[in-house]
KOLVEX-251030 format. One line per field, with one value per atom (N, C-alpha, C): atom name; y, x, z; residue in one letter. Coordinates in steps of 0.001 Angstrom, whole numbers, padded with zeros to 6 digits. Example, Ala and Ser with C-alpha at 12.3 -4.5 7.8 and 13.67 -1.06 7.14 Angstrom:
2
a: [N,CA,C,N,CA,C]
v: [-005690,-004500,-003300,-002250,-001060,000030]
u: [013190,012300,013200,012850,013670,012900]
w: [007800,007800,007800,007080,007140,007870]
r: [a,a,a,s,s,s]
END
This chain:
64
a: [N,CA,C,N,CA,C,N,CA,C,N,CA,C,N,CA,C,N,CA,C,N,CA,C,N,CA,C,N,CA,C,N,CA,C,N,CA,C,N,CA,C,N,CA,C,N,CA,C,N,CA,C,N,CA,C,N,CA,C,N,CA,C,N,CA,C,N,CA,C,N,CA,C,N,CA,C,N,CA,C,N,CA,C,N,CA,C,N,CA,C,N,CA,C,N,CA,C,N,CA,C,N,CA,C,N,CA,C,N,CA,C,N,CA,C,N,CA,C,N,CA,C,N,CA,C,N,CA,C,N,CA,C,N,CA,C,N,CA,C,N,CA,C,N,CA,C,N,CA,C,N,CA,C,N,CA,C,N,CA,C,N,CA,C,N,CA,C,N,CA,C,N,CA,C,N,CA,C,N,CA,C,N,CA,C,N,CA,C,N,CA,C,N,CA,C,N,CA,C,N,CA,C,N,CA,C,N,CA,C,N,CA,C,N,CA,C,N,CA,C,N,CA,C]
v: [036743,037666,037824,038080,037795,039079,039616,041206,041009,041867,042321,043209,042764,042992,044745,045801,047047,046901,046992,047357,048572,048594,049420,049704,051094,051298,050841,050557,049704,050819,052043,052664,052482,052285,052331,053191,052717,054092,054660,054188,054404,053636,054005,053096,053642,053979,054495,053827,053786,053131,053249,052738,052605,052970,053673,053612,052497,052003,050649,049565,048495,046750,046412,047494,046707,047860,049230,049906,049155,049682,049167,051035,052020,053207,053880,054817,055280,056661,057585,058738,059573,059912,061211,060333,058629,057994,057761,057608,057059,059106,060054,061351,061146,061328,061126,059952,058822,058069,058540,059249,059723,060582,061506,062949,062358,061345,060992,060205,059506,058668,059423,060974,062020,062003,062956,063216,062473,061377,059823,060158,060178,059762,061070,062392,063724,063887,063275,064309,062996,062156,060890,060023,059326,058499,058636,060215,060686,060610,060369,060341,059174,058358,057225,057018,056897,056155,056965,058576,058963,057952,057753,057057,055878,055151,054011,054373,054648,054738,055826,056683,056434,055721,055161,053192,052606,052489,051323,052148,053485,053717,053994,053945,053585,052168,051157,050062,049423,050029,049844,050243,051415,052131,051270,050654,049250,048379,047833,046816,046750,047804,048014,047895]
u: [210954,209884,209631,208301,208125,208102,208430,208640,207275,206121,205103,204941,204701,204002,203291,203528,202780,201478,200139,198944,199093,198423,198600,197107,196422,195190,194808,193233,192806,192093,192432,192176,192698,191903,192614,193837,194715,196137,196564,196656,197161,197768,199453,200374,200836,199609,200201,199924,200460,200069,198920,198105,197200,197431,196797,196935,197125,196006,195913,195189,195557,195205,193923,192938,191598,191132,191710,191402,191884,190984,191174,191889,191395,191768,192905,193610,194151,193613,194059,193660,192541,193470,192968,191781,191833,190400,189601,189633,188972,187807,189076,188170,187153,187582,186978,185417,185928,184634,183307,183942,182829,182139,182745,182139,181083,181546,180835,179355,179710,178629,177314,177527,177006,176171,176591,175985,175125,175467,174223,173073,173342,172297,171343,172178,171522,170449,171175,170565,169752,170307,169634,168586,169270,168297,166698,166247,165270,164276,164949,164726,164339,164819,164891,163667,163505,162302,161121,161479,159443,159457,160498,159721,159600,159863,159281,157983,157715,156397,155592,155722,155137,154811,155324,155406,154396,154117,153482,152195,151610,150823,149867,150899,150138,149930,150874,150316,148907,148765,147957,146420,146519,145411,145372,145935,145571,144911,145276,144842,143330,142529,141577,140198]
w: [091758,091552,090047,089680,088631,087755,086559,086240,085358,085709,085430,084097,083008,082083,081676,081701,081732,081058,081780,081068,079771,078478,077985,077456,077303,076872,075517,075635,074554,073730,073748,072402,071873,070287,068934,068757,068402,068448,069290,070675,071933,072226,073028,073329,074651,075740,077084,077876,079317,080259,081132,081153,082234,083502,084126,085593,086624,086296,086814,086840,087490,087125,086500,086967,086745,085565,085238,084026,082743,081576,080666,079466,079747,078892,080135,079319,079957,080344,081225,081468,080497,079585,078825,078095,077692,077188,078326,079283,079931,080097,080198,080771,079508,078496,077057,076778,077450,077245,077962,079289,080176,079965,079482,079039,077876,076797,075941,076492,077525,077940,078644,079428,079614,078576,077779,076015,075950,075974,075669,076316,077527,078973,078817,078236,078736,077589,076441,075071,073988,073508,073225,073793,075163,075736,075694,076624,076357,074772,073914,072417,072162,072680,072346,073202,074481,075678,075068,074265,074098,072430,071691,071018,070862,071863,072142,072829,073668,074606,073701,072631,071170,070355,069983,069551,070543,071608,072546,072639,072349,072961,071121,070537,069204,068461,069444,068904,070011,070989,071713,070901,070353,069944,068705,068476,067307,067585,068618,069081,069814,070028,069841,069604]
r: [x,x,x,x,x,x,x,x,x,x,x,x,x,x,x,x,x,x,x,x,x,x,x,x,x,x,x,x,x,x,x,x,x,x,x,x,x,x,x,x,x,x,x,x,x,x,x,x,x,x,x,x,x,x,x,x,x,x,x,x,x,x,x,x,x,x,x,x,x,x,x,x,x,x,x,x,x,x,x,x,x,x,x,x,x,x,x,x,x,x,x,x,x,x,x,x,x,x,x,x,x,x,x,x,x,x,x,x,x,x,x,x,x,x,x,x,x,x,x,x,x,x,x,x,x,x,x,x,x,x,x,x,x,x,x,x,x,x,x,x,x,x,x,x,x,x,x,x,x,x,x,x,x,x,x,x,x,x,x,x,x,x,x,x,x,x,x,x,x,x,x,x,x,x,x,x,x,x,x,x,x,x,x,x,x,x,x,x,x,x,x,x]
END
């Protein structure tokens, strides 16, 4: 039998174990990335799509 290797999380300066096989952070990063990825979706994104479709509806009025 072959003795298996411990996954360890790929944050910078983290030396814990992973839960498991197919995670890459461990617990407390992984709660951490999510909460962050929220933030993104809730408060940015929106920012980002009006000013693009700002952008498109003023290069439209160029084109003219």
């Amino acid at each position: 039998m072959k003795a298996s290797k411990p996954k360890i999380c790929k944050y910078p300066k983290c030396s814990k174990e992973v839960k498991s096989d197919t995670s890459l952070f461990c617990i407390e990063h992984s709660r951490n990335i999510k909460s962050k990825s929220k933030v993104v979706t809730n408060k940015i994104l929106p920012i980002v799509l009006g000013a693009i479709i700002y952008g498109a509806k003023d290069f439209m009025k160029k084109k003219e």
